[in-house]
N, C-alpha and C positions, 0 to 999 in steps of 0.2 A: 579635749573639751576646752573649747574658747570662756574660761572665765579665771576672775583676778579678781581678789578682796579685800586687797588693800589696808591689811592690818585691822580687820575687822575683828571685834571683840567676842566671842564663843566662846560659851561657858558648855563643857560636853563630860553628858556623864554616859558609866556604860564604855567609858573609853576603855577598860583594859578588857574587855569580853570580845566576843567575836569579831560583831558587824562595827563596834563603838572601834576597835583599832585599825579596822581598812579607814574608818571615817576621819579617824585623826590623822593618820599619815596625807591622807589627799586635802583634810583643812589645811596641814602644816604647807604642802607641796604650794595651794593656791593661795599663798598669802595669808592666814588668819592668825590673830591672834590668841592662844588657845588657851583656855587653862580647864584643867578637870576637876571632876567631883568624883570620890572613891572612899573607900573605907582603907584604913590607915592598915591591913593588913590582907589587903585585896595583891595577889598576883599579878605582877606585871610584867610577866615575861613576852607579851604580845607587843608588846609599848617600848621596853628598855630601851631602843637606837632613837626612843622620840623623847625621853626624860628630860634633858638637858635642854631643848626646847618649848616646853610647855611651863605653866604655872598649876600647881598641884595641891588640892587641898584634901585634906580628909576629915569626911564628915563626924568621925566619933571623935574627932578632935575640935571642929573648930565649927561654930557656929555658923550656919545658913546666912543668916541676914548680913554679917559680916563679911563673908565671902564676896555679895553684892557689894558691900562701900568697896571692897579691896579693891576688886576686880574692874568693876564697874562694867559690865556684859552688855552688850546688843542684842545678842541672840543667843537663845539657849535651847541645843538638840541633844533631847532625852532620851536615852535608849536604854540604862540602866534599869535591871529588870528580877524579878523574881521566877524566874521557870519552874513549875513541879508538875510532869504531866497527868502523873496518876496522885493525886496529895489524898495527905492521911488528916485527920483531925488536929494535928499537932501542926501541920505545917499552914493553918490559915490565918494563923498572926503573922507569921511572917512574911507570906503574903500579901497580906491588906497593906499591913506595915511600909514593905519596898513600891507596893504597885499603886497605893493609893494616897498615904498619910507622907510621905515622901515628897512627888511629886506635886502635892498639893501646895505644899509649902515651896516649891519652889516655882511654882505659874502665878501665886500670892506675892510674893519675892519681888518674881520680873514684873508685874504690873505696878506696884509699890515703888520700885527703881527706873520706871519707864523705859524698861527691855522692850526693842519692838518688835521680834519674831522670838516663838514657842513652836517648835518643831517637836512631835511626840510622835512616839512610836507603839502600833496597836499588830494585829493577828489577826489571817484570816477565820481564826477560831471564833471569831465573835458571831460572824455566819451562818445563816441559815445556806448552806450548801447546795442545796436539794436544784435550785435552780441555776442554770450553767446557762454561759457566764459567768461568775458571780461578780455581780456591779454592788456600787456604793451604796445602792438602791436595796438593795437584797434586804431581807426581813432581818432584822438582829435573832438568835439564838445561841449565845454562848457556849461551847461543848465542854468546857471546864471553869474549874472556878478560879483558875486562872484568865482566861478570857472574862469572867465577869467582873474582874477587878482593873483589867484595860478598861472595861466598858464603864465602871464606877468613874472613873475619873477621867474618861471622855467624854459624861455629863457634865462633871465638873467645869471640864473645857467649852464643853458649849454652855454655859451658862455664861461664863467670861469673855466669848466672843465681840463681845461688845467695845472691850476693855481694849486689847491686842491681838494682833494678826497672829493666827493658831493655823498648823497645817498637822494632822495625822498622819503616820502611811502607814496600813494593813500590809503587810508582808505573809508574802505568801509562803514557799520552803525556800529556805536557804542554804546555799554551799559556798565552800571555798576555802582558802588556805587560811591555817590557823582557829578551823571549825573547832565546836564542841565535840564530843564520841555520840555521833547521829550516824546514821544510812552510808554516805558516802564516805564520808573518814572510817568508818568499822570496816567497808566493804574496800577500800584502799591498802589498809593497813594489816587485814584478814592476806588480800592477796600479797603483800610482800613479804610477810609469815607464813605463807602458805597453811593457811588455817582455813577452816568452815566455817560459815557464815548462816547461822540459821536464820530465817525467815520468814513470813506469813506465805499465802500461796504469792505474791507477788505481782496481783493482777491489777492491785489498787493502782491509778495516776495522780498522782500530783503535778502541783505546778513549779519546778522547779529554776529558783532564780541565783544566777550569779552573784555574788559579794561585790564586786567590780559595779554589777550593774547597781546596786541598792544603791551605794555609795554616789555614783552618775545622778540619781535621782532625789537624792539627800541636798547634793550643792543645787541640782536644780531649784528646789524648795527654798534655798539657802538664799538663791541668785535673784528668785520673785522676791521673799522679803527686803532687802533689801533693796530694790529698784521701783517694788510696789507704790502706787500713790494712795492706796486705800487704809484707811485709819485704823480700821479693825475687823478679822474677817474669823472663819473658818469652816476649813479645809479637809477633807476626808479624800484619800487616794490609796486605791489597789497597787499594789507592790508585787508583778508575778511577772512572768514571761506569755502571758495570754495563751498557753500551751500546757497541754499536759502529756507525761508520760507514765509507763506503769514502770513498775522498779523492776519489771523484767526486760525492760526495756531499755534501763539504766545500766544495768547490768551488763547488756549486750554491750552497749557505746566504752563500758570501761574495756573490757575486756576487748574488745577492737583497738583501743586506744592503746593498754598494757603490753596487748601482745600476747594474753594467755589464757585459759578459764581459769573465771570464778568460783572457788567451791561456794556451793549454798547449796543448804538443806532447806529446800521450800514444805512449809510447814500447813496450815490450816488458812483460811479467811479468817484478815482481820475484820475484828466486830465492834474497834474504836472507831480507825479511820475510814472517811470519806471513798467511796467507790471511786466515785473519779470527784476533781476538782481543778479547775482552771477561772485565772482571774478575768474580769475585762477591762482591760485597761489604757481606754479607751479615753477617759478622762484626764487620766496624767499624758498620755502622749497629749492632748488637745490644748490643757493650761496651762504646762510643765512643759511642754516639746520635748518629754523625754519619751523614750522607747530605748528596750534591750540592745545591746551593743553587742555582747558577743554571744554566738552561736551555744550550745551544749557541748557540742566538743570541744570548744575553746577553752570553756569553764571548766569542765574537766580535765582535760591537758594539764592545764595549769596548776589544780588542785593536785593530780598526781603526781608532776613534777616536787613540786613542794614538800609532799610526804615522801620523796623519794630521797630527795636532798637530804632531810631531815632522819631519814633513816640512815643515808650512808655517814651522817657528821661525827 
C-alpha cells in the first residue's frame, strides 16, 4: 500500500482488542505518531512488541481533556467498544457507558482542540438485512442494543458534522490473527485439540472480512482525511467482502486448508442470525479506492498459521 504519514498525530482507542491492534502495528509501520486510550488495567498482550513505541494513557487515571493538551492529536480512530450479544438488564450501563458517554466526550474533545478527522467505528447490526446488498441506504433496524448504542452516537456524529470531517465504517464479520473466541478461532483451535465443534445447522452466510483488509480500509479513510480540502463532512462506509459464505462452507475452505475434517455437530437453525447477509460495497471502493485484497483462503491460511504457531510456542 502506497502510503506515508509523516508523523501524523493518532490518538487510537480499542488499540489492545482485536481489530484496534492489526490497526496500530500498520499506524506504527506507515509513520504515525500514535498514542492510546485504554484503561489502566486493560490486557495488552496483542500490543506488547508496540509498547515502547506509542504514548499511552489510561483513562481511570487521567483525564480526557488533558490527554488533548498532552498529545495534541490530528486524528482520532475509535474502535474501542462494549460487545455483549445476548445482554442482561445489568449489562446496559455499561453499555451506554463505553458505547455512548465515552465516545461523546471524546468527538466534543477533538472539535474543542481542532482535531480534523473522527474515524468511528459502527456494525452491520444496525441493518435492516432483509434487503441484499446491504447498502448505506438500507433502512436502520438495530438487532441489538448494542447496535442501538452505535446508532445513539452516530446521531450524535451527524449532528457534529458540521464541525469536523467524521467517517463511520459498518463492518461486517470479522477474522484473523489475534481474534476474540468467535466461529473461526473456536473452529481452529476445536480442530488442533481435536475436539467437536457444535453448531447451528450451518446454512446461515455471512460476509466474512479479513483483519488485513479492515485495516487497508482504516489508512484509507485515514489518507482522505488528511489530503481532504473539505472543512467538514460525514461519511458512512460498509466494511465486508461484497460476498457471502455459509459457515458450512467455511468449514469446507478450513478443512481443505488444514488438511483434515472438522468435527462439528450441526445442531438446529439459528433464529438470531441473518439467513444470509452480504455488504455492498460499492461506495468505499468508489471514494476510498479500497477493495479486499486478499482472497478467503489467504485470510485463513494465515489465521491458521497463527494459531498453529501459537499452539506449538
Amino acid at each position: 500500500m502506497d502510503l506515508t504519514f509523516n508523523n501524523q498525530k493518532v490518538i487510537l482507542t480499542g488499540a489492545t482488542g482485536f481489530l484496534g491492534s492489526h490497526i496500530l502495528e500498520k499506524l506504527l509501520e506507515f509513520g504515525c505518531d500514535v498514542a492510546i486510550i485504554k484503561r489502566s488495567y486493560s490486557d495488552t498482550w496483542r500490543i506488547n512488541s508496540s509498547l515502547d513505541k506509542i504514548t499511552i494513557f489510561d483513562t481511570d487515571n487521567q483525564d480526557l481533556s488533558m490527554i488533548f493538551k498532552i498529545f495534541k492529536p490530528k486524528f482520532i480512530i475509535h474502535l474501542a467498544t462494549r460487545y455483549i450479544k445476548f445482554e442482561t438488564e445489568k449489562d446496559l450501563h455499561d453499555m451506554y457507558e463505553s458505547n455512548v458517554i465515552f465516545p461523546e466526550k471524546l468527538i466534543h474533545l477533538a472539535i474543542e482542540n481542532n482535531v480534523k478527522g473522527f474515524i468511528n467505528t459502527g456494525s452491520f447490526f444496525e441493518y435492516d438485512c432483509n434487503k441484499l446488498p446491504v447498502s448505506e441506504t438500507n433502512r436502520i433496524h438495530p438487532i441489538n442494543y448494542y447496535a442501538k448504542t452505535k446508532l445513539i452516537f452516530e446521531k450524535k456524529l451527524l449532528s457534529l458534522s458540521n464541525k469536523i470531517n467524521i467517517q463511520t465504517f459498518r463492518i461486517f464479520t470479522p477474522y484473523g490473527e489475534k481474534d476474540n473466541d468467535k466461529l473461526i478461532p473456536m473452529l481452529i483451535k476445536n480442530s488442533i485439540d481435536n475436539k467437536v465443534s457444535n453448531l447451528s445447522d450451518g446454512r446461515q452466510k455471512i460476509d466474512l472480512i479479513y483483519a488485513q483488509d479492515i485495516v487497508g480500509a482504516y489508512l484509507k479513510g485515514l489518507k482522505e482525511m488528511i489530503t481532504t480540502s473539505k472543512q467538514a463532512s460525514y461519511e458512512i462506509y460498509n466494511l465486508g467482502s461484497g460476498k457471502s459464505l455459509s459457515i458450512r462452507e467455511i468449514v469446507n475452505h478450513l478443512e481443505r486448508i488444514i488438511g483434515k475434517e472438522i468435527k462439528v455437530n450441526w445442531g438446529e437453525k439459528s433464529n438470531f442470525d441473518f439467513p444470509i447477509v452480504y455488504a455492498d460495497i460499492s461506495k468505499i471502493e468508489r471514494e476510498l479506492s479500497w477493495s479486499p485484497v486478499f482472497t478467503i483462503d489467504q485470510g485463513l491460511t494465515a489465521t491458521i498459521n497463527y494459531y498453529l504457531k501459537k499452539n506449538n510456542s
